[in-house]
C-alpha positions in Angstrom: 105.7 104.3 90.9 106.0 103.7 94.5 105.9 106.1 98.1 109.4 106.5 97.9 109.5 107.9 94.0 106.6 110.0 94.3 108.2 111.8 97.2 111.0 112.7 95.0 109.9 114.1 92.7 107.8 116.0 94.3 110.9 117.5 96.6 112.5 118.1 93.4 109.5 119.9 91.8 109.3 121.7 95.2 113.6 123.1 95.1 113.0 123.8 91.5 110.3 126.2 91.7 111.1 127.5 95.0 108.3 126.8 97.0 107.6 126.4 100.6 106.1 123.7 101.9 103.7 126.8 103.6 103.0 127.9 100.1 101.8 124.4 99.2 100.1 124.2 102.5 97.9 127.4 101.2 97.2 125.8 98.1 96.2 122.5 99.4 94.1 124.7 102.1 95.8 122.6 105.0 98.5 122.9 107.9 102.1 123.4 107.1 103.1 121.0 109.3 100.1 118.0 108.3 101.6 119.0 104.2 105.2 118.7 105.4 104.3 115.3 106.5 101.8 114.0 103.6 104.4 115.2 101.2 107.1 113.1 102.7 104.3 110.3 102.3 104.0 110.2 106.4 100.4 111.0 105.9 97.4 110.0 103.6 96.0 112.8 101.4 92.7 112.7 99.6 92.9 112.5 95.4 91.7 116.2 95.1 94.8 117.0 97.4 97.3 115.6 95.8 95.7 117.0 92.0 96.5 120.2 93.6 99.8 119.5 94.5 100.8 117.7 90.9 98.6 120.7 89.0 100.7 123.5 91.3 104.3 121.6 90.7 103.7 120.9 87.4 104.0 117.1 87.8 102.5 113.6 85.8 99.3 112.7 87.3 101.0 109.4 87.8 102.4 110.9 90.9 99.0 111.3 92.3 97.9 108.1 91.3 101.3 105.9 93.0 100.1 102.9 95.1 100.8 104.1 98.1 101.6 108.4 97.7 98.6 109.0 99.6 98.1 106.1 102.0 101.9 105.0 103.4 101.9 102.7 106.4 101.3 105.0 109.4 104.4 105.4 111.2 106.6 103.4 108.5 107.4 106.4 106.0 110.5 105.9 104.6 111.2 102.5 106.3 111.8 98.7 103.6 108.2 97.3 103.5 109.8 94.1 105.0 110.6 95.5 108.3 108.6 95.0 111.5 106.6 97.8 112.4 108.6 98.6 116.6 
């Protein structure tokens, strides 16, 4: 599972329970806006961090564990791996 597919499920997880990315935030015990960011895999989060956010959304630990969910390429989020960084 890559970035991209971890990030999806986890928005999906996220509509289907009706959650805020605030309520998360609490959870995780961080900003809203620094969540916002590492759960569209913008920004690296540490292992226990993302346990909390699989545990809370009810997802596989897999999601937790993808390559590179919790350390993307700064400023590359959602951008083909064989682009040049501008």
């Amino acid at each position: 599972m890559n970035r991209e597919e971890a990030t999806e499920q986890i928005l999906e997880a996220k509509k289907e329970q009706e959650l805020t990315f605030q309520a998360i935030a609490q959870k995780v015990g961080a900003h809203k806006v620094w969540t916002t960011a590492a759960l569209l895999g913008q920004h690296p989060m540490s292992a226990e961090q993302a346990g909390t956010v699989v545990d809370l959304l009810g997802l596989d630990s897999e999601v937790a564990r993808a390559p590179d969910a919790r350390q993307p390429g700064r400023g590359r989020a959602g951008r083909p791996n064989h682009l040049p960084h501008p």
